[in-house]
C-alpha positions in Angstrom: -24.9 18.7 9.1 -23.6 15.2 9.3 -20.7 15.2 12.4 -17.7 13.4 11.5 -14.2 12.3 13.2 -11.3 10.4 12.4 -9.6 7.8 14.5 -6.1 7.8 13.7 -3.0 6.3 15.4 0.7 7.2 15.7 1.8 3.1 14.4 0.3 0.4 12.9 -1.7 -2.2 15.4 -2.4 1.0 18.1 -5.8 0.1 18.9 -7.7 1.9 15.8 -10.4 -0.7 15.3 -10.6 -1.3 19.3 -11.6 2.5 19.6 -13.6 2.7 16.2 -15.7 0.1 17.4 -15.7 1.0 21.4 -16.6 4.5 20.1 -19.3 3.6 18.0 -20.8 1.6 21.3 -20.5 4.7 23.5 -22.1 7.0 20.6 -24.9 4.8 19.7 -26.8 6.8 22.9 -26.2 10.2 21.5 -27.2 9.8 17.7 -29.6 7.8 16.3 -27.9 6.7 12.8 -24.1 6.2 12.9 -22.4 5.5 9.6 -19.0 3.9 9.6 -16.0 4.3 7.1 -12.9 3.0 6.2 -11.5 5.0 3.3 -8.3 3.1 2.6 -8.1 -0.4 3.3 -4.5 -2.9 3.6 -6.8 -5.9 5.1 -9.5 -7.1 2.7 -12.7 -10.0 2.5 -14.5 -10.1 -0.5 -17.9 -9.5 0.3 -21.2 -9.1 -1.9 -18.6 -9.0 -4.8 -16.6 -6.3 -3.4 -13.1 -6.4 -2.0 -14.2 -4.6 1.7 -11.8 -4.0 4.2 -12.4 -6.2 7.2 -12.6 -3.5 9.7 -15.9 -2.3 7.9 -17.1 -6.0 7.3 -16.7 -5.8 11.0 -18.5 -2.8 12.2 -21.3 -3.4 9.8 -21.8 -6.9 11.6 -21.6 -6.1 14.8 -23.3 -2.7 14.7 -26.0 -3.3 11.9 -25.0 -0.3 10.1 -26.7 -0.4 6.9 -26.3 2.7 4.9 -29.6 4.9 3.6 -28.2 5.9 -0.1 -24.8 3.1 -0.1 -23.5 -0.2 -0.3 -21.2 -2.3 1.8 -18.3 -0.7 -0.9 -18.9 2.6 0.3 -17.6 1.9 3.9 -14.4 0.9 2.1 -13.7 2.9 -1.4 -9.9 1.7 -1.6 -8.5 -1.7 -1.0 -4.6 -1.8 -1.3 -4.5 -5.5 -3.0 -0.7 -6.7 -3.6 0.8 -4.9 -6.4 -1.3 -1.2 -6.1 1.8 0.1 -4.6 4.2 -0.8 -7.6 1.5 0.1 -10.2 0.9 3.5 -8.6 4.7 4.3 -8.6 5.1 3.0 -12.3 2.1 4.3 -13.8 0.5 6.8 -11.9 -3.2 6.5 -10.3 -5.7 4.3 -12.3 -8.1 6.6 -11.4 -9.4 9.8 -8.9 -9.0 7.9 -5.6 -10.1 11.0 -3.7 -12.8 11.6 -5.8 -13.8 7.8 -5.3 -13.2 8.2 -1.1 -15.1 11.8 -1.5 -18.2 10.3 -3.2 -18.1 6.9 -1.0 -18.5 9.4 2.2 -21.2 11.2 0.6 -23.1 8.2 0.3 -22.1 7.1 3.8 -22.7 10.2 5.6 -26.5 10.3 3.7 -29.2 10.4 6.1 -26.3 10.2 9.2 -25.9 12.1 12.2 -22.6 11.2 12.9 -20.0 9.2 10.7 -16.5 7.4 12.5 -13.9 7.5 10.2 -10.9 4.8 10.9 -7.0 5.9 9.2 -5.2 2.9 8.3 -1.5 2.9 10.6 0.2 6.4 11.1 -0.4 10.0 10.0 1.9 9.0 6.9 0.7 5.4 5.7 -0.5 6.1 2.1 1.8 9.4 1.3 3.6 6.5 -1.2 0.1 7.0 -3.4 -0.5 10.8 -2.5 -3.6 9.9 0.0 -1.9 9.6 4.2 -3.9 10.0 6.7 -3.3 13.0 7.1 -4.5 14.0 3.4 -7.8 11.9 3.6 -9.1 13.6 7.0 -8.0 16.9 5.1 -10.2 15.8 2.5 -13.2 15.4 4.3 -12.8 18.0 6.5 -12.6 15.7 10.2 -11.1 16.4 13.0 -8.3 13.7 14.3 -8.4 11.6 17.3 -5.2 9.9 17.5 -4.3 7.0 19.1 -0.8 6.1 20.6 -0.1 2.9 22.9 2.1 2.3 26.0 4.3 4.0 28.7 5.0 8.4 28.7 8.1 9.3 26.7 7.1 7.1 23.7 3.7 8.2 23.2 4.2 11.7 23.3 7.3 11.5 21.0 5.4 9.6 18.2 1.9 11.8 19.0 4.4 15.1 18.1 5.8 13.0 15.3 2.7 12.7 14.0 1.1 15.6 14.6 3.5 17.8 12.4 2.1 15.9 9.5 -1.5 16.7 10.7 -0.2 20.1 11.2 1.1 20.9 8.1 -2.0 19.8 6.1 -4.1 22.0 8.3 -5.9 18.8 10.2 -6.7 19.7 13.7 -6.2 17.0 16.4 -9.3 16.9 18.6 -7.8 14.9 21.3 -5.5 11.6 22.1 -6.0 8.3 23.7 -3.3 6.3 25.2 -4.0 2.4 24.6 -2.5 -0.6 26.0 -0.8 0.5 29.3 0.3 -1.9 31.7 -2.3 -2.2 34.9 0.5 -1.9 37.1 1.4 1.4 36.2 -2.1 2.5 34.8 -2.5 5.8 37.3 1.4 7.0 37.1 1.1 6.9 33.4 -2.3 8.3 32.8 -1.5 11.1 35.6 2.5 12.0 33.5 1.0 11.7 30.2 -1.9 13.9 30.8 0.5 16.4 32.3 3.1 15.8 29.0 0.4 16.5 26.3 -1.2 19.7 28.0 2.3 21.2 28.3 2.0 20.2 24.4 -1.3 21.9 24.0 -3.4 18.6 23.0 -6.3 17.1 24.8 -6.1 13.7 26.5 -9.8 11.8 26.1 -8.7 8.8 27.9 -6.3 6.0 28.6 -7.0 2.1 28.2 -4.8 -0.3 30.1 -3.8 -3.6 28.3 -6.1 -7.1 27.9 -3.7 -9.5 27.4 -7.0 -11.1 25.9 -7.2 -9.2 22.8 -4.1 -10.2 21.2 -4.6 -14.0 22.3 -5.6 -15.2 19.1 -8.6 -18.1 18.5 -8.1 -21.3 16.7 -10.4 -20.5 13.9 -8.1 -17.4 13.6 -5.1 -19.2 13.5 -6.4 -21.8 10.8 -7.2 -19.0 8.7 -3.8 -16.5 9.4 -1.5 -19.5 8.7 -3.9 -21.3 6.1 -3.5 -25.0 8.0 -5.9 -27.5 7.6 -8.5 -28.9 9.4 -8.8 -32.0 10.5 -11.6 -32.0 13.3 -13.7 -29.2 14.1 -14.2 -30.1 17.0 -16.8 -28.0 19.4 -15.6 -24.7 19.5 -12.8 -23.4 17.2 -13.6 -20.0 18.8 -11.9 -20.7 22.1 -8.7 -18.7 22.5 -5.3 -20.4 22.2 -4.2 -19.0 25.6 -0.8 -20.9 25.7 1.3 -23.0 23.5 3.1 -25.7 24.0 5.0 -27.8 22.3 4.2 -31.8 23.4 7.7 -33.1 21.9 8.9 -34.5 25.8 7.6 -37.2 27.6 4.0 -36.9 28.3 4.1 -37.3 32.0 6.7 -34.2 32.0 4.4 -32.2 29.4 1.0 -32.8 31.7 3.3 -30.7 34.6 2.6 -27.9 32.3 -0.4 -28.2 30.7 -2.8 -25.8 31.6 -6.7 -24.6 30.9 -7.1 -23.2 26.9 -3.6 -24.8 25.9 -3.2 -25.1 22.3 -0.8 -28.0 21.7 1.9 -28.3 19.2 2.3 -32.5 18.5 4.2 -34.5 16.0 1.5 -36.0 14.2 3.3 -39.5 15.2 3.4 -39.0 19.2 0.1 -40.9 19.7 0.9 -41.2 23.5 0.8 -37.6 23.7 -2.2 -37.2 21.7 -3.9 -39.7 23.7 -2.9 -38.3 26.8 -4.4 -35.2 25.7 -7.7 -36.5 24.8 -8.3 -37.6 28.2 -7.3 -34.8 30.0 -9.3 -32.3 28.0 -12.5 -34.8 28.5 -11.5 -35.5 32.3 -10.7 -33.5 35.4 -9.0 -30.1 32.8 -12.0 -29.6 31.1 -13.7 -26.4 32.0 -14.7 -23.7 30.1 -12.7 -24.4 26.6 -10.7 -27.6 28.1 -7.4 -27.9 25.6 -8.0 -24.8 22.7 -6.9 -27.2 20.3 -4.0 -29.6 18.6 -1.8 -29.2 15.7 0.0 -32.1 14.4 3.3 -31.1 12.5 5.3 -32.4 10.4 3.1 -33.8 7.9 2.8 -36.8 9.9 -0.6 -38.6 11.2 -1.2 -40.7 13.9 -3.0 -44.4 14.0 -6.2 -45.2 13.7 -7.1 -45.9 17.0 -5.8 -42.5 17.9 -7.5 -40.5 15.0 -10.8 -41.8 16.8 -9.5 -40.8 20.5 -9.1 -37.0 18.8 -12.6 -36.9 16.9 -14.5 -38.6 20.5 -12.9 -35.9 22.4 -14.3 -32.9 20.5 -10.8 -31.0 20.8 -10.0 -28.7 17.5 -7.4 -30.1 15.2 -5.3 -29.0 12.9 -2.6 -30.3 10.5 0.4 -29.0 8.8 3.6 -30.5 6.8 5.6 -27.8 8.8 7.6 -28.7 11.3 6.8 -28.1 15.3 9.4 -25.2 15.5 8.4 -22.9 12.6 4.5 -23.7 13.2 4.9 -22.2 16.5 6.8 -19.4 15.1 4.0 -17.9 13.0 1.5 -18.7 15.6 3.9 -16.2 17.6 3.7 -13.5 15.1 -0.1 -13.6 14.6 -1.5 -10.7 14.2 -4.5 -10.7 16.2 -7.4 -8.7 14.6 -11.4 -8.9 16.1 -13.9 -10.6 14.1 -17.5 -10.4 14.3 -17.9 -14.0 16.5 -15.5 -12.5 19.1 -18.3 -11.5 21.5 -16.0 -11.8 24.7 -13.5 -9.9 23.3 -16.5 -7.0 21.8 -17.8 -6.6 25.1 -14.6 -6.1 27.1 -13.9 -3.7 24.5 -16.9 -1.8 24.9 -17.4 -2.0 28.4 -13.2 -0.5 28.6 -13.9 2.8 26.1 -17.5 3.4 28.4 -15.4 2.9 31.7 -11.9 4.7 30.8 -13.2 7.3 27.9 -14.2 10.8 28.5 -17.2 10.4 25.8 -18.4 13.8 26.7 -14.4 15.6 25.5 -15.2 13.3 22.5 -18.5 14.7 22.0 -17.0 18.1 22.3 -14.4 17.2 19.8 -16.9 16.4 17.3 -16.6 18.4 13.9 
């Protein structure tokens, strides 16, 4: 029979997809088809005429999962689209979702030896329209990994939290990983909380420190999370926007602070600063990604001359009617999700679950 397993987490943005996809890596040596599944998606792209969460868009990219008896559909039955929520309360369910989730794993699991299952946030996310976590991996009879992120006291209150939910619908949790803990106190931690959850009779399988990395988002990502335009492409929209500043002081006091991947934040009418800029990122700064890129607020644009400074030098750019302030805001409150052009970012992941993962617990755990 087809093996199965479902990565849960105790809150939204634990490190689900980060271990779904790690996982599937790892696994990849033990099995020679594995099928991937996201039964409820809140995250959606429209792909082959479907509305796919993009966790499965992303597995199926980077993995090549194709399935035998499926379509891309099946790796994602249910997309929560604005409004589901208030419909379902109002009206009831359109129609069977967990006969529609049921089915779409049949299909899935066809012709698999193992099949990764990914929750969407905690044990209780979905409970509003009868299908949580907790009730889908009851549904298809999977086992639990769940996921919980940072420090000792915290993760073990939200992992019991959880785990009564789990508990009550019968849903046995095979183990827990710890994500996103500090370097500095990576061994005290993963030494306390392995002590913490045996006392509460659950198995650690791992714990992964932090990479600052993975939530540093990419200018293509934050053209498309904020929905600004584009002015120049530039060479490389995929180079990560490791700091931001905001070039509103004089530009020899700005260049003090200026530093390798800094995206910069310009009132589209500072053409000192933006000329300034240009030369740096083409002169002595410029290595590896140079400046990530420049957004000119305010709805305002600079002079010609400039304009053709910005296009020579090859530098991202981006333009909004917004003002500096609140631009940088919702750069700030990005939520940084992988995509399938993330390479870096794919193989630090995968090389972390291989290095910090005991694969052959999750092996064991495998229902």
């Amino acid at each position: 029979m087809t093996k199965k397993i479902f990565i849960a987490a105790t809150m939204q943005n634990d490190g689900k997809t980060t271990v779904s996809l790690g996982l599937t890596a790892a696994l990849k040596k033990y099995f020679n088809k594995i099928s991937f599944i996201k039964p409820i998606g809140q995250r959606y792209l429209i792909e082959q005429g479907y509305k796919v969460d993009e966790d499965s868009v992303l597995i199926e990219a980077v993995f090549g999962i194709k399935c035998n008896a499926c379509n891309i559909k099946d790796m994602s039955p249910i997309a929560i689209e604005k409004g589901f929520t208030e419909r379902y309360i109002e009206n009831g369910p359109g129609e069977d979702y967990a006969a529609k989730i049921k089915s779409a794993f049949e299909h899935v699991a066809s012709g698999s030896d193992l099949v990764i299952i990914e929750g969407t946030g905690h044990a209780g996310v979905g409970s509003v329209f009868d299908l949580s976590n907790a009730t889908v991996a009851k549904l298809l009879g999977s086992n639990v990994i769940l996921i919980s992120s940072g420090g000792v006291g915290r993760p073990i209150d939200e992992i019991m939290l959880n785990k009564a939910l789990f508990d009550r619908e019968g849903v046995n949790i095979a183990g827990v990983i710890v994500n996103k803990v500090l370097p500095e106190k990576f061994k005290k931690i993963s030494r306390l909380v392995k002590m913490g959850l045996e006392k509460k009779g659950l198995n650690l399988l791992g714990v992964l420190p932090y990479q600052k990395v993975l939530d540093t988002p990419t200018m293509r990502e934050i053209k498309e999370e904020i929905r600004i335009d584009l002015l120049y492409e530039g060479e490389n929209l995929d180079c990560l926007a490791e700091q931001i500043l905001i070039g509103a002081m004089r530009v020899r006091d700005a260049l003090k602070f200026i530093k390798n991947n800094t995206l910069m934040i310009i009132p589209g009418d500072r053409d000192d600063m933006i000329k300034a800029i240009c030369d740096l990122h083409v002169g002595k700064l410029r290595r590896e990604c140079g400046i990530a890129g420049i957004i000119l607020s305010g709805g305002l644009m600079p002079k010609e001359w400039t304009l053709n400074f910005l296009k020579q030098s090859k530098i991202p750019t981006l333009t909004t009617k917004e003002d500096t302030y609140s631009i940088a805001s919702r750069i700030h409150h990005i939520l940084v999700k992988l995509h399938p052009q993330d390479t870096s970012k794919i193989k630090l992941i995968v090389d972390m679950v291989e290095k910090h993962i005991d694969i052959d617990k999750v092996l064991a755990s495998l229902k």
